[in-house]
C-alpha positions as a Markdown table, in Angstrom:
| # | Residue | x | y | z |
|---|---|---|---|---|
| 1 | Unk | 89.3 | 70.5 | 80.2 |
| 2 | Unk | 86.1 | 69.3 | 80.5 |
| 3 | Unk | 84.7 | 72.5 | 82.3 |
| 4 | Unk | 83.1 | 74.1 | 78.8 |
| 5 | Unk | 85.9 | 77.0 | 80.1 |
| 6 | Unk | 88.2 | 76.1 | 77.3 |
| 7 | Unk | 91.0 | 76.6 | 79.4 |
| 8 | Unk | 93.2 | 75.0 | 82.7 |
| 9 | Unk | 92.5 | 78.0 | 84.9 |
| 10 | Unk | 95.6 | 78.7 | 85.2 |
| 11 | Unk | 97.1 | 81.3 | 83.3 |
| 12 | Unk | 100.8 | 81.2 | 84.6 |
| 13 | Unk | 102.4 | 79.8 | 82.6 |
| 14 | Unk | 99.9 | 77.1 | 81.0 |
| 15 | Unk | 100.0 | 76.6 | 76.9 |
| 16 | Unk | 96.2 | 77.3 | 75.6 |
| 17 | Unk | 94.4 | 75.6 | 72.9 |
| 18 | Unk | 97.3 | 76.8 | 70.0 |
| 19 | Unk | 100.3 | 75.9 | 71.7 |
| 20 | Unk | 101.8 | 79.2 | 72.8 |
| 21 | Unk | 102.7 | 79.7 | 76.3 |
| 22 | Unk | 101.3 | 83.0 | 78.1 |
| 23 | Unk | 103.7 | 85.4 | 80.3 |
| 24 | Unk | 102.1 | 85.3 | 83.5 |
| 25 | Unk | 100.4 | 88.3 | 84.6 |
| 26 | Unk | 99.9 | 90.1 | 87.8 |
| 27 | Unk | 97.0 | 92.6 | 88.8 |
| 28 | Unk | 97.2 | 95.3 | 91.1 |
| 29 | Unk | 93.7 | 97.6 | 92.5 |
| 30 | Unk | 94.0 | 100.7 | 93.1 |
| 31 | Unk | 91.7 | 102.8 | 96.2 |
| 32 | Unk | 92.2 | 106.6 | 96.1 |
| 33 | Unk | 90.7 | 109.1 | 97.5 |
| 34 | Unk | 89.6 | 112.2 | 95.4 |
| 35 | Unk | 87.4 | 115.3 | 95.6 |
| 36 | Unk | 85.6 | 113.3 | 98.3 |
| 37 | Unk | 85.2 | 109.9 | 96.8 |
| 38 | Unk | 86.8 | 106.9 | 96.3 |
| 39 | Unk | 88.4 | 105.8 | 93.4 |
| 40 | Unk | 89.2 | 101.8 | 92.3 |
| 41 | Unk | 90.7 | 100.9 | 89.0 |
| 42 | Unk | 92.1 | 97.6 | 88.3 |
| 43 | Unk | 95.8 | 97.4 | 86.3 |
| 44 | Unk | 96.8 | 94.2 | 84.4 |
| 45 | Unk | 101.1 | 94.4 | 85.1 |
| 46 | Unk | 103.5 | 92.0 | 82.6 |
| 47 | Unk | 106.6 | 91.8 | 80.9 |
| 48 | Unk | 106.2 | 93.8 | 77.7 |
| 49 | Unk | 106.6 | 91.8 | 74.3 |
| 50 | Unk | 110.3 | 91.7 | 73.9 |
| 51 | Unk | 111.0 | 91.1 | 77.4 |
| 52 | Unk | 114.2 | 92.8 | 78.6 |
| 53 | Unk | 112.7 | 93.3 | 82.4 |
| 54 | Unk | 110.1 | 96.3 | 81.1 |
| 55 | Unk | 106.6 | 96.0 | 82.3 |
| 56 | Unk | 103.4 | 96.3 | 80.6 |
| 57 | Unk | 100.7 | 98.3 | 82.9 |
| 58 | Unk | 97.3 | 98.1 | 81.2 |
| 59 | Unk | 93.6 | 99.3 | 82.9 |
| 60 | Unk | 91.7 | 96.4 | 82.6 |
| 61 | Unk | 88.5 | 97.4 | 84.3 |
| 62 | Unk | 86.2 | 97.4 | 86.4 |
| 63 | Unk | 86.3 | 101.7 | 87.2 |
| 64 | Unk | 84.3 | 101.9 | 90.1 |
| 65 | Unk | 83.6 | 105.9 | 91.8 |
| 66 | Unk | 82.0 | 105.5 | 95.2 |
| 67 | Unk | 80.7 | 108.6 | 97.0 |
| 68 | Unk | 80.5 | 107.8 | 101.0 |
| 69 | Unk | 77.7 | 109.0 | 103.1 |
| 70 | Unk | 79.7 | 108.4 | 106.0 |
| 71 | Unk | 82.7 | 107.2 | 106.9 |
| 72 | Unk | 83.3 | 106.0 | 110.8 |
| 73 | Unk | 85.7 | 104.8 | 112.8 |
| 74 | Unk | 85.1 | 101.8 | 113.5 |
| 75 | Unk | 83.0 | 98.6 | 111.8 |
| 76 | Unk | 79.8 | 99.5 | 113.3 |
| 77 | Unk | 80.0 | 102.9 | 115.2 |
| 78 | Unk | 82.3 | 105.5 | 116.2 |
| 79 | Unk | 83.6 | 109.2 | 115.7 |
| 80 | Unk | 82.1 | 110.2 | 112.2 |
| 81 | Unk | 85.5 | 111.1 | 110.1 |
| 82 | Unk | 83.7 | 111.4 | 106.7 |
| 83 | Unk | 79.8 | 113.0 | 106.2 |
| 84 | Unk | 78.9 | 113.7 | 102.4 |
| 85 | Unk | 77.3 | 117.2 | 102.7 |
C-alpha cells in the first residue's frame, strides 16, 4: 500500500498479503465501577471459526484501573458525588 503498514487499513472484509479474507471484527469497552474504582477492558467480538452465528469474545487489552480523587457533578464544579478517602 505504499504506507510501510503492510496492510489497506481496513480490516472488514479486505484480503491481506496471502489471499485470505478476515471476518470483520467488532470491539466493545467496558467502564465499571468496583470497590471504588473504575474499571476499562477492551473485548475483540467475531464469528467463531466455523461460523454458525456463535461469537468469539476475546480481551484484547489495554486493562486500565483508575482510582478517582473526586468525582463531581458537573465538567468543572459541582456537588462532590465521589471523594477517595
Amino acid at each position: 500500500s505504499g504506507d510501510g503498514g503492510g496492510g489497506s487499513g481496513d480490516a472488514a472484509g479486505s484480503a491481506g498479503a496471502s489471499g485470505a479474507k478476515h471476518a470483520a471484527a467488532r470491539h466493545s469497552v467496558s467502564f465499571s465501577w468496583l470497590d471504588g474504582r473504575v474499571w476499562m477492558r477492551v473485548y475483540r467480538i467475531q464469528e467463531a471459526v466455523g461460523g454458525g452465528g456463535v461469537l468469539d469474545v476475546a480481551e484484547i487489552g489495554p486493562r486500565l484501573v483508575l482510582a478517582p480523587v473526586r468525582i463531581i457533578a458537573s465538567g468543572f464544579g459541582g456537588a462532590v458525588l465521589h471523594a477517595a478517602n
